[in-house]
N, C-alpha and C positions, 0 to 999 in steps of 0.2 A: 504494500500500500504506500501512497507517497502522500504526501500530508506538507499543508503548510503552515503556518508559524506567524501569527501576528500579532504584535504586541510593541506599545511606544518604546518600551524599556530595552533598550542592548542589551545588556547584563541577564535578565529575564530570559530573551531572545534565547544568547548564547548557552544558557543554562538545559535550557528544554530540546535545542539541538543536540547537547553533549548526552540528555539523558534519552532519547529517544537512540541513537546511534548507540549507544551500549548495549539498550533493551538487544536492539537489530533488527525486529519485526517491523518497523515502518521507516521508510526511508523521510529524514526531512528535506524536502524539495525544494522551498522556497520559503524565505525567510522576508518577512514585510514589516517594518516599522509602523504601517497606518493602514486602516482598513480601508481609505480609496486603493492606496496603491494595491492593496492584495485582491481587491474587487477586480483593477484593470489586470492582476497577471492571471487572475482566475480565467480571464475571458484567449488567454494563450496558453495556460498551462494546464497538462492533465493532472486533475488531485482527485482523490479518493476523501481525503480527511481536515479538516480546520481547525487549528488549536488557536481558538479567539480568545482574546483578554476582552474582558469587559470594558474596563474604566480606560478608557482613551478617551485624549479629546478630539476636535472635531465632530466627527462620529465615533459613538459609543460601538462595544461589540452586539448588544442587542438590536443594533439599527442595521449594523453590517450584514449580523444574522440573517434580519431578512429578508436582502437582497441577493442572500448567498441561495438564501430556500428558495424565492420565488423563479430566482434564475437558473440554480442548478440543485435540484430538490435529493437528487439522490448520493450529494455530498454530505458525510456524517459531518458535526460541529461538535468537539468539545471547548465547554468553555472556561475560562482562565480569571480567577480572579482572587484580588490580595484579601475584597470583603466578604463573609461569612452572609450576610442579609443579600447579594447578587446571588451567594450557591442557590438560595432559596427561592430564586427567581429564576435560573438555568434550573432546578430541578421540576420547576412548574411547565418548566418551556417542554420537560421531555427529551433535553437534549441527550446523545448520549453516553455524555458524562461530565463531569467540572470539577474543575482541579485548583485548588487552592494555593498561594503562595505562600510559605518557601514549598515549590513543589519537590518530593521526596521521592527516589526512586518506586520504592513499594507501591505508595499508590500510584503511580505511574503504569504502573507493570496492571495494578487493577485494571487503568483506565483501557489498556490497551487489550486486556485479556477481554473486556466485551467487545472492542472494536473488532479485532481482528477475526471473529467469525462472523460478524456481518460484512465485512468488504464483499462487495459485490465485482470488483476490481475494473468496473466501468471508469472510464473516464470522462474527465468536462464534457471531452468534442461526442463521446456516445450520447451522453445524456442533453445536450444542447438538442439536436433536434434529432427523435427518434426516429426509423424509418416509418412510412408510410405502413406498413403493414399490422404493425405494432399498435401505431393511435386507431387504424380504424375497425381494428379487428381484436382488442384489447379482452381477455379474455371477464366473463363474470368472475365475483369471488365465489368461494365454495361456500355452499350451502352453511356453514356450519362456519361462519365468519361475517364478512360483511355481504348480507344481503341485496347488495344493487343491480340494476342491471347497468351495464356499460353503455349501452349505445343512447337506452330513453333518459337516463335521471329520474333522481326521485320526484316524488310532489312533495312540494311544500307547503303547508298546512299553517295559514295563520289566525283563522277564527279560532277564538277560546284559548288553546294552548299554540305556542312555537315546534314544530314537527317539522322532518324530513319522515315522507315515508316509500313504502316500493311502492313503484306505480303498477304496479299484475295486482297483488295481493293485498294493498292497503295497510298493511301492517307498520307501525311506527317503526324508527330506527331505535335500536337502544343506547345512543349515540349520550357520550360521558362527556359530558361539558367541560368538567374539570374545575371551570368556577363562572357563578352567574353570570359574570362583568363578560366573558368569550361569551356567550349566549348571545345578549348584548349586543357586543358588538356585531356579532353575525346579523341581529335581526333590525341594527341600527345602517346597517350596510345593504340587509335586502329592501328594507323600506326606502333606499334611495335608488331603488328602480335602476341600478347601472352606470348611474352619476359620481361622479368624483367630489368624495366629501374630505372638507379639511381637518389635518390632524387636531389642531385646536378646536374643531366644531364637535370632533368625536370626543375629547379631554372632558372639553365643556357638561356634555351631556350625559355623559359615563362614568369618569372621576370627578364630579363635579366640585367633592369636600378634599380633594388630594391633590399635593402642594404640586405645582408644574414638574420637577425634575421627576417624584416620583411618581407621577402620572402617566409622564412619559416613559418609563419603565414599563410601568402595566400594560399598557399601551399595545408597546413593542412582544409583551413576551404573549399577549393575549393572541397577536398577531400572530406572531411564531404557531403558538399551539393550533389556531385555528385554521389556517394552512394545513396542517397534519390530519385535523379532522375532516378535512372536501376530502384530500388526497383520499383519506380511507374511504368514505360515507357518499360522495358526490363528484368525482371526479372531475367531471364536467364542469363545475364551476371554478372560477379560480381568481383569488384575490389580489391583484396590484396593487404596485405602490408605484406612485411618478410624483417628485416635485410639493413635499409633502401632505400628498392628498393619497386616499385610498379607494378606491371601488369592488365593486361584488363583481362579475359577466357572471351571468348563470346558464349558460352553454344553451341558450332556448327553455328553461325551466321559466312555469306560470306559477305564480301564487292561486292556491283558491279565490283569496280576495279579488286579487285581478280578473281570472276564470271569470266569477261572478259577475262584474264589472262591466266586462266586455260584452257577455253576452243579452246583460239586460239592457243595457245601450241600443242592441238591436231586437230587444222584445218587438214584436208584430201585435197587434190586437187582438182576441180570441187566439192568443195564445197559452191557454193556463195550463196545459201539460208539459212545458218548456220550463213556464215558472214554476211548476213542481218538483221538476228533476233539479234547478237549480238551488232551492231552500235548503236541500240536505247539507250541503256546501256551510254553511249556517251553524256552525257548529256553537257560537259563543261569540262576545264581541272581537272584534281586532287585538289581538296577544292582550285578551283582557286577563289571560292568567297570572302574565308577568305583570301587570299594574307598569307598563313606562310611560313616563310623564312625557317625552313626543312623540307617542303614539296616542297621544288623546282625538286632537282635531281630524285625524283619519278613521278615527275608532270612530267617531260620531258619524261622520258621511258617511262612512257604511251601511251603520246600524240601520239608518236613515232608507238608504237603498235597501236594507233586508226586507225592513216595515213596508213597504211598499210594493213590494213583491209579494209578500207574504196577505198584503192586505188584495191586491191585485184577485190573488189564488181562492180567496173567501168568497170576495165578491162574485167569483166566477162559481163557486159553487151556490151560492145562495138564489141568482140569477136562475141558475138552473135546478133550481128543484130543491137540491140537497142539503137542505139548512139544520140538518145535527150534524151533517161534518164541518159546516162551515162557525158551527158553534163550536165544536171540539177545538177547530183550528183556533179560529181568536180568541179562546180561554187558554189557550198556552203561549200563544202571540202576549196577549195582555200579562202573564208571569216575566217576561225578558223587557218588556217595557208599560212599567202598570200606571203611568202618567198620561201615554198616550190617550187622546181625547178622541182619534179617530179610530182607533181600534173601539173600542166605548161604545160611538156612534152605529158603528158596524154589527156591533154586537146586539145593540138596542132593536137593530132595525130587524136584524134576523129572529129574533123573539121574537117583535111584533105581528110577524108575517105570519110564526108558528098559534099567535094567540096566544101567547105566552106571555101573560102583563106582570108577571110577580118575574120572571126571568129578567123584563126589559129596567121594574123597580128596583131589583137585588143589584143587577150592572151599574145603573144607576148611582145610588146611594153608595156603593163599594168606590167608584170614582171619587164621588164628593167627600168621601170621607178621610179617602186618601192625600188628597191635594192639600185639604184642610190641616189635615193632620201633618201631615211631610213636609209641605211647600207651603201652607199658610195664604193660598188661595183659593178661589173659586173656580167651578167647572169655568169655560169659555159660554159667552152667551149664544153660540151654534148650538151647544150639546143641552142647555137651558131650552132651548124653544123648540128642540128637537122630541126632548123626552115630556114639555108639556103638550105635545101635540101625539104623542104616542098613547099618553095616558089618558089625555081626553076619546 
C-alpha cells in the first residue's frame, strides 16, 4: 500500500515516515506539508492510504477529508492528531483509524494491522473514473446487507417521519444515523431541492447554540459520515462541496412530498380515484416527527394541499351517493386538522343530507368548543349561517 503523509509539522512529518518504513507494510509515498498541496498531488499520485493531521491551518484535516472522500472515496484516511477531543470526532467520522501524538510504534503497528486487510490496492487513477461497465451495471447488495436496488434508488419518504426506503418492497432502511444533527443535515440538504446551500446557512440552522470553530467541526465530520451513509444506502445520490457551499443531486430520486405535488398540480376534474391513490402518500405532516424549525413554512403548504385533496375525495363521494364513507373520511380528516372550519362545513352538510340533525349539532358544537377552548375564538360566520340554516 502506499500512503501519504500530511501534516504542517516537519518533525511530525519525518517521524511517521521513519515509523511507517520500519513497520514495512506501507510504503510512505509522499510527504505534504499542507492539505492543498496533498489535495493537488493526490490528483497525480496513486495512494491507497492518508495519514491527515487535523489541526493545520488554512485548511483543517476535516475539510481536506472531505475532499479527499468526495473525490477519491475509496482512499482509506487515518487521522492524526496532538488533541484527544478531535480523536473523538475522527472516531464519529468512522475513519479508519486516528493516531495520537507523540505517535508510538505499537499503536502504529495497530493502526496498520486494520489497514492492511482492507487495501483494496486500487489506485487514485482506478478509482477517479470507473469503467463504464462497473457504474452501469453495478451489482445489488446481498440480500442480507444493504437492501437497495442499484439502478432505481430508494424512495424517500418525508411525511411524518424522515425515510429512505426500497422502492419493490416499501420496506424502510434501517439506516444508523449515528447522531441526529447527520439526519439533519441530510434532510436540510434534500429540502433544498438540489441547490447549493451555504456553509454558514447550514451552521446557522443546525448548530445554531455552537461556537463557529466548533460548529464547523460538526459540520465537516457530519459531512464525512454522511457521505459513507448514500455510499452504502443510496448510491445514486451524492453530496458536493464547491466554494463553500454544499448540495444533495439525488441521481433522479422524488420525495413523496414532491410525488404529491406534482401530480395534484395536474389533478383533472372528476378525478377522485387519482386523488385516492395519492392521500396514502399522506402519511403525517412534513418531517413532523423531527419537529425542525425550517421545515415549518413547507410543513404548512402541504398540509394545506393534503386538506384539499383529501376534502376534494369526500366531496366526490358525498356527490355521489356515498355519504358514511365520506363521513368516515372527514372524521379522520378532522383528527390531523381539528381547526379546520371546512372540513366542519363538509361534514355538516353530509349529515344533513343523511337527516342526521344530532350528527350535523354534535360536528357543530365539537368545533365551537374547540376554537373557544384552544384559540379563544369563534366559528367563522360561513360555518354560523351554514349550520343555522341546516338546523332550521
Amino acid at each position: 500500500m502506499r500512503a501519504m503523509l500530511i501534516d504542517d509539522e516537519q518533525p511530525a512529518l519525518m517521524h511517521l515516515e521513519r515509523l511507517l518504513r520500519a513497520d514495512g507494510r506501507i510504503e510512505p509515498a509522499a510527504l505534504c506539508m499542507s492539505a492543498r498541496e496533498g489535495l493537488e498531488r493526490l490528483a497525480r499520485e496513486p495512494i491507497d492510504v492518508v495519514f491527515l493531521d487535523i489541526g493545520m491551518p488554512e485548511m483543517n484535516g476535516l475539510e481536506a477529508a472531505e475532499h479527499i472522500q468526495q473525490a477519491y472515496s475509496r482512499i482509506a484516511i487515518v487521522f492524526v492528531t496532538a488533541y484527544s477531543e478531535y480523536a473523538v470526532e475522527a472516531f464519529e467520522l468512522q475513519a479508519i483509524d486516528y493516531l495520537l501524538k507523540p505517535i508510538g510504534a505499537p499503536r502504529l503497528r495497530k493502526a496498520i494491522d486494520r489497514l492492511v486487510p482492507q487495501g483494496t490496492g486500487q489506485t487514485v487513477e482506478e478509482d477517479r473514473e470507473p469503467p463504464a461497465a462497473e457504474k452501469t451495471n453495478a451489482p445489488s447488495a446481498p440480500a442480507d446487507s444493504s437492501p437497495r436496488d442499484a439502478e432505481k434508488g430508494p424512495d424517500i419518504l418525508t411525511f411524518g417521519r424522515l425515510e429512505l426506503a426500497d422502492s419493490a418492497s416499501g420496506q424502510a432502511y434501517p439506516i444508523k444515523w449515528r447522531t441526529a444533527k447527520i439526519q439533519e443535515l441530510f434532510a436540510y440538504l434534500l429540502h433544498g431541492r438540489e441547490q447549493w446551500v451555504r456553509r454558514d446557512e447550514l451552521i446557522e440552522w443546525i448548530w445554531p447554540n455552537v461556537s463557529p470553530e466548533k460548529a464547523a467541526t460538526h459540520l465537516h465530520t457530519s459531512v464525512y459520515r454522511l457521505r459513507k451513509i448514500l455510499n452504502e444506502w443510496a448510491p445514486q445520490m451524492k453530496l458536493e462541496y464547491r466554494q463553500e457551499s454544499y448540495r444533495l443531486l439525488r441521481g433522479g430520486a422524488e420525495t413523496d412530498a414532491e410525488r404529491l405535488e406534482r401530480e395534484a398540480a395536474s389533478l383533472a376534474a372528476e378525478d377522485a380515484d387519482r386523488a385516492e391513490r395519492l392521500l396514502p402518500l399522506w402519511r403525517g405532516d412534513y418531517l413532523a416527527h423531527h419537529d425542525y424549525a425550517w421545515a415549518k413554512s413547507r410543513a404548512a403548504d402541504l398540509k394545506r394541499l393534503c386538506v384539499q385533496l383529501a376534502l376534494y375525495f369526500a366531496e366526490d363521494k358525498r356527490i355521489n351517493g356515498k355519504h358514511e364513507e365520506a363521513i368516515r373520511h372527514l372524521s379522520a380528516l378532522q383528527t390531523t386538522d381539528p381547526f379546520n372550519e371546512e372540513i366542519c362545513r363538509l361534514l355538516m352538510r353530509t349529515h344533513a343530507e343523511l337527516g342526521d340533525k344530532r350528527g350535523v349539532r354534535e360536528c357543530y358544537q365539537m368545533l365551537r368548543q374547540r376554537l373557544e377552548e384552544d384559540l379563544g375564538v369563534e366559528p367563522e360566520r360561513q360555518t354560523e349561517e351554514l349550520y343555522e340554516q341546516l338546523e332550521n
